[in-house]
N, C-alpha and C positions, 0 to 999 in steps of 0.2 A: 504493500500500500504506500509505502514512501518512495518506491524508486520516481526518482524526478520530479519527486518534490522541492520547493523551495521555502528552506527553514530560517527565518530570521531570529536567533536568541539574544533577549539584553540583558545583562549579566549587571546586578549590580552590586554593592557594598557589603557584602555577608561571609563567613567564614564558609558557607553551602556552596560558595563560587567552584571551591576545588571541583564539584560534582558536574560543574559543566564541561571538564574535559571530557571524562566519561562519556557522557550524555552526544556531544558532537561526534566521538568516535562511532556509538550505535548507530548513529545516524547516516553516516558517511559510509559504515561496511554495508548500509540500507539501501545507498545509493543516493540517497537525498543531497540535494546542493546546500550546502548550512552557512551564511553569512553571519559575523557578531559584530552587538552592539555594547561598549560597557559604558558605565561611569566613570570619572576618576576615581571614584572609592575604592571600587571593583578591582582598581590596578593593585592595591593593595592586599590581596588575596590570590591572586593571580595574573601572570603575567599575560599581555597581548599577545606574545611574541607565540607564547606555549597555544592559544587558540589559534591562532593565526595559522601555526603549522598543521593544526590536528584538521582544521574546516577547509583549509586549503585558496582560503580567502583573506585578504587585509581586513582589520580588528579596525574598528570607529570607536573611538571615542571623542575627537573633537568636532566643530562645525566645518575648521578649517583646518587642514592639512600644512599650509605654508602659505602664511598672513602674507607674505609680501609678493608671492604669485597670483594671490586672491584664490589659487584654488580650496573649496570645498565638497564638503562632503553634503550632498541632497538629500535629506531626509526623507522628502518626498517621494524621491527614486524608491528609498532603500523599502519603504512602505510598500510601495505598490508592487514592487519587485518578488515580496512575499506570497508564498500560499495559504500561511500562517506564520503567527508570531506569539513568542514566548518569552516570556521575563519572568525569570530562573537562574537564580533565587530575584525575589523580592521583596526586600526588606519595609519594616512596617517605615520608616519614611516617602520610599519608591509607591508605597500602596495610598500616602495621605494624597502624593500627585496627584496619583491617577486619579483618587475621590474629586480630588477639586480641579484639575486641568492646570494644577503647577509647571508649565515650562520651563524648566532653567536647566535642561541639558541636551544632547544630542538625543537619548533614548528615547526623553520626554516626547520630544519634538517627534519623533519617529513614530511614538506611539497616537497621538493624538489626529497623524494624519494618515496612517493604516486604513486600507478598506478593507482587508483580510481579517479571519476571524483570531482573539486575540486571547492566548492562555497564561493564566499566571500562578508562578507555583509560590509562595509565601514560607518565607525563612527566617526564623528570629526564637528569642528565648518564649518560653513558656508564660511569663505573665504578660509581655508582652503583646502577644496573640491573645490572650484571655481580656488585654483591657477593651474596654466600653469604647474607645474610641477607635480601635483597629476593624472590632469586627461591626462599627458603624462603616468603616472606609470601605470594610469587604461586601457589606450589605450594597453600597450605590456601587462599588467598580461592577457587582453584578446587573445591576438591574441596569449599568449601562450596554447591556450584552454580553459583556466579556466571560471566559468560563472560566473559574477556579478548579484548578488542581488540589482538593485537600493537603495541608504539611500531617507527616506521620506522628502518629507515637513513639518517643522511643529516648534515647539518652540526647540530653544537649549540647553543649558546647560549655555551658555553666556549668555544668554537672549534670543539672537539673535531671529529673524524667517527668517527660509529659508530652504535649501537642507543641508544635513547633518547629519539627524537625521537617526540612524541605524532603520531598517524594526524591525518591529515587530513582535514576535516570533509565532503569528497565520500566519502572510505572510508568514515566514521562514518554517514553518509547509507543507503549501501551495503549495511553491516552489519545496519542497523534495518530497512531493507525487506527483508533478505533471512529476519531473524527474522519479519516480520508474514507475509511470502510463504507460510512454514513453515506457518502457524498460519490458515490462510483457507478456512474449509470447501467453498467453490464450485471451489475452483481446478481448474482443466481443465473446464469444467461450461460448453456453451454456451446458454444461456439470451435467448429469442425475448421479447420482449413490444410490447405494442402501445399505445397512451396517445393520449389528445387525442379531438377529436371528427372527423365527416367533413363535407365540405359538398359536398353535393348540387348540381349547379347547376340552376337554370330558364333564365336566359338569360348574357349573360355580367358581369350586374352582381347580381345578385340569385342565390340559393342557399336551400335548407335544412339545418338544423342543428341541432345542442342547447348547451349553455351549459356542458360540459367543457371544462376547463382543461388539463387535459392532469398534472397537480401529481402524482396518485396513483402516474400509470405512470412519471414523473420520476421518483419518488422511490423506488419501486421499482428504477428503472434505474441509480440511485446509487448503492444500498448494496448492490446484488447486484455491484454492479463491487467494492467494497470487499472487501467479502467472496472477493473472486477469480474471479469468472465472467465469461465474455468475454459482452457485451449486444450483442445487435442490437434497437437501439429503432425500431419503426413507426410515425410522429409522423405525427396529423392536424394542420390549420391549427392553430396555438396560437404565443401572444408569450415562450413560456418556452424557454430556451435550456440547451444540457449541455455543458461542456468536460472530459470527465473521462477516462483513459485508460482502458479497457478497453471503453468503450463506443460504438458504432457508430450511429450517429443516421442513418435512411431515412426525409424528408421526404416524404407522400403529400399527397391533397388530398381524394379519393371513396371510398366503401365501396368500389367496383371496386378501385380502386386500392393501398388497404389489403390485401383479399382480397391480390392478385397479389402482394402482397411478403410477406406473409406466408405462402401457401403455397408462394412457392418458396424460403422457406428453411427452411421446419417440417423436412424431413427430416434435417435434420443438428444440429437440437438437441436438447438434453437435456433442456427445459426452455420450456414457452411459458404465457405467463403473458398474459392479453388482458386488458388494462385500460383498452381504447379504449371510447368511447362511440358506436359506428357507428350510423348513420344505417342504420333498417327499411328505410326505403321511398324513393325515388328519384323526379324528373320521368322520364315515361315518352319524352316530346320534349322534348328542350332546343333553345328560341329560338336562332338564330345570331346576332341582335342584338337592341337590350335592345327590354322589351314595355313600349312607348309607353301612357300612361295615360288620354291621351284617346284612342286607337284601341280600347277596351274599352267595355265595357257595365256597369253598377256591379258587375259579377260576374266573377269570374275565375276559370275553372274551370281546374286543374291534374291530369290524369290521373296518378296515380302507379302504379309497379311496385315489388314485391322487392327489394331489395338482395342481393348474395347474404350468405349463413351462414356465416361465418368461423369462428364456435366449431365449431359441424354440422361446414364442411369439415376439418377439423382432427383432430375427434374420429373421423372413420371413415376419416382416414389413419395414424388414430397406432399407433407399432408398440412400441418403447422410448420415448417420452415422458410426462412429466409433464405434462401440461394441466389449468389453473387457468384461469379463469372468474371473473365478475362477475357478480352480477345487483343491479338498482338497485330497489327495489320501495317499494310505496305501501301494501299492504294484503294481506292471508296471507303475509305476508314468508316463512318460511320453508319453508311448503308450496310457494309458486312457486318457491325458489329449486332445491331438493331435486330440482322435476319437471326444470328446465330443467338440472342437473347429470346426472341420467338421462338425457336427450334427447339432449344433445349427446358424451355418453360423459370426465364429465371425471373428473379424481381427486381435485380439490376444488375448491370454487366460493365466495366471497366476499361476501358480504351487506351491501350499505348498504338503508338505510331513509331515506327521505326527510322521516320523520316525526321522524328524529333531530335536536335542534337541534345546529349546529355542522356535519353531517356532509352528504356528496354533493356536488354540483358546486362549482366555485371558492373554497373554503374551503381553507384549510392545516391544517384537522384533520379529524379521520373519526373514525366508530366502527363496528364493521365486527364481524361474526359470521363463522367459519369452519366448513362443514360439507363434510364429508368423506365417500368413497363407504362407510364402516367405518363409519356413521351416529354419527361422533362428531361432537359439534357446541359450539364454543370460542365465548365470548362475553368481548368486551372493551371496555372503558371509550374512554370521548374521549381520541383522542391527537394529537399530531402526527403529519402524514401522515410523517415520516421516521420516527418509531417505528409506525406502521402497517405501512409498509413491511418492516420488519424481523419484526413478528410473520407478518409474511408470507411472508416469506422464511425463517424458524426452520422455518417451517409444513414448508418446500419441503425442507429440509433432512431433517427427521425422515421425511419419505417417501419421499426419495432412500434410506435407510442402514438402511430398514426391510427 
């Protein structure tokens, strides 16, 4: 739920600061992008220099950088730059700000003009937190929206035992995934897709094929898991690899074999999206050992057969599914693509053009047209294939809710 998230933390005046380096490591092995903001108190606890390394980003703490270049730091930016924002630890000072909209620091100022949703974990001794005027501050910082992270029970810094002690940065871990969990349009959505090429064999060192990477259906398979859908990925031979949670990777090798995993698990998703490059036609006799070249004549004739039609099968079993399609084309781009979205019965079908510079096989960007069975038809610029992917999955989205 974090990969590619962006995590804004203000870290302020509290001996709990130590716990922010933790906290930005889970985050970063999560994949999460983590920017920080402190106070000067905060420097007193901990160093910039130590978050700075761990978040892999520059530490703010002033307005300005270097008074006499004028450059500074946008608060503004850093706000909106956010997916969310956390201030952790936040001492009952940091907590009276927020009550009354005190600006007198760079966090302040960041915080106040945030449009992202804003978590605050509270760090301080025990009676502290128990006076009448803290948990008045924590009563408005909520009612202005914001969500409180409970502080733990547990030993203090005084000595003390009681409430007080800032969560712990696998809780804080926790909390954030369980807000992005909330917020993930696919979630419960089983989504099928296919990616890579197929290799045909002729005997058992030689094959045919095409020159898919397999990058499109990856990246499809990446950000539909982000977005909350559990992936079953159909992968032809390709050198690209996926460790991602929600996604289920099924290693094939032939259209056959493609077909078969793909139709035995079409019935139980919500969602099949075919962005394999399969192989038409197939050797009709495969050699059982390899085809010697001087046992030939200058000619080598290869009988081929059909491959079968995985879109075709697909389309005339589907009952509750979405099916999405590709077509790759050279010329009447979107007259072929149109018939072959009728043919195989899909709800919309994807358009590359070969005449696109940048776009089609082993490239990391695409430019791609969307045309739909509602003859609505979406045309978009050169992107990266992971912003490809998303308008693709936006696509899948709006016709799921339609």
């Amino acid at each position: 739920m974090l990969r590619g998230k962006k995590v804004l933390i203000g870290v302020t005046g509290s001996i709990a600061a130590y716990k922010v380096a933790t906290l930005i490591r889970f985050l970063v092995r999560k994949k999460a992008f983590v920017k920080v903001i402190m106070t000067e108190d905060a420097k007193e606890f901990i160093t910039p220099l130590t978050l700075a390394t761990l978040s892999k980003n520059p530490v703010h703490y002033l307005f300005t950088d270097d008074k006499e270049s004028g450059e500074w730091n946008n608060h503004i930016d850093l706000g909106l730059w956010a997916d969310v924002f956390i201030i952790a630890p936040a001492t009952a000072n940091t907590l009276f700000k927020i009550a009354n909209g005190h600006c007198d620091n760079l966090l302040m100022a960041t915080y106040l003009s945030a449009k992202c949703p804003v978590y605050i974990a509270p760090a301080m001794d025990l009676d502290m937190y128990k006076h009448s005027s803290t948990k008045e501050n924590i009563d408005k910082i909520v009612e202005f929206g914001n969500r409180l992270i409970n502080p733990e029970h547990g030993e203090l810094a005084s000595g003390l035992v009681g409430e007080g002690r800032m969560a712990e940065p696998e809780q804080i871990v926790e909390v954030l995934e369980t807000h992005f969990e909330s917020n993930v349009p696919l979630k419960g959505k089983k989504i099928l897709i296919s990616a890579g090429p197929t290799h045909e064999a002729i005997d058992p060192v030689r094959f045919i094929g095409n020159h898919s990477s397999g990058k499109m259906g990856f990246a499809i398979a990446e950000e539909a898991a982000v977005l909350g859908a559990e992936v079953e990925l159909i992968c032809g031979p390709t050198s690209i690899t996926l460790d991602i949670a929600g996604v289920t990777v099924v290693n094939v090798t032939s259209a056959q074999e493609m077909y078969d995993a793909c139709v035995k698990r079409y019935a139980t998703a919500d969602v099949a999206i075919m962005a394999a490059a399969v192989a038409d036609y197939r050797p009709k006799n495969v050699a059982d050992k390899k085809i010697k070249k001087e046992n030939q004549t200058n000619e080598l004739v290869i009988e081929l057969e059909k491959t079968p039609d995985i879109l075709k099968s697909l389309g005339e079993q589907k009952h509750h599914q979405l099916l999405v399609g590709f077509a790759l084309e050279t010329d009447n781009e979107e007259a072929n693509a149109k018939l072959k979205m009728e043919k195989k019965n899909l709800d919309f079908i994807i358009l590359n053009s070969l005449r696109d510079k940048g776009a089609g096989f082993s490239t990391d960007t695409n430019r791609i047209t969307i045309l739909d069975k509602h003859n609505n038809i979406l045309n978009f610029e050169l992107k990266s294939k992971q912003k490809v992917a998303l308008d693709i999955l936006h696509k899948v989205i709006e016709e799921l809710n339609a």
